[in-house]
C-alpha positions in Angstrom: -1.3 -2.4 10.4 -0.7 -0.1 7.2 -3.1 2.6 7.2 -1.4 5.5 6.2 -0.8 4.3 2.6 2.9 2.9 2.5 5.1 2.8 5.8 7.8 0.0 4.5 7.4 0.6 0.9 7.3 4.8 -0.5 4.8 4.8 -3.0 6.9 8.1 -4.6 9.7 5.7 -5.0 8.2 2.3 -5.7 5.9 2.8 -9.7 4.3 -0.2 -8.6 0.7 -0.6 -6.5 2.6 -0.4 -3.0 1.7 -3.3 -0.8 -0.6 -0.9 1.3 -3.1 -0.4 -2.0 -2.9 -4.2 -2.4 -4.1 -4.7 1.6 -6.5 -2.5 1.3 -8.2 -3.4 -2.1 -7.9 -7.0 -0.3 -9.6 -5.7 2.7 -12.2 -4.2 1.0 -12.9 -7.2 -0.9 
C-alpha cells in the first residue's frame, strides 16, 4: 500500500505524523 512515506498526504505540507508513519509504526507493532 504506502511504502514510499506519504503518497495521499505530503509530509512537507502536512506538520503532522502523515498517515504513512502511523501504518507503519502500526505495522511494526
Amino acid at each position: 500500500m504506502v511504502g514510499s512515506g506519504g503518497n495521499f498526504l505530503e509530509p512537507e505540507r502536512v506538520p503532522e505524523p502523515t498517515p504513512c508513519q502511523f501504518w507503519r509504526e502500526a505495522l511494526t507493532y
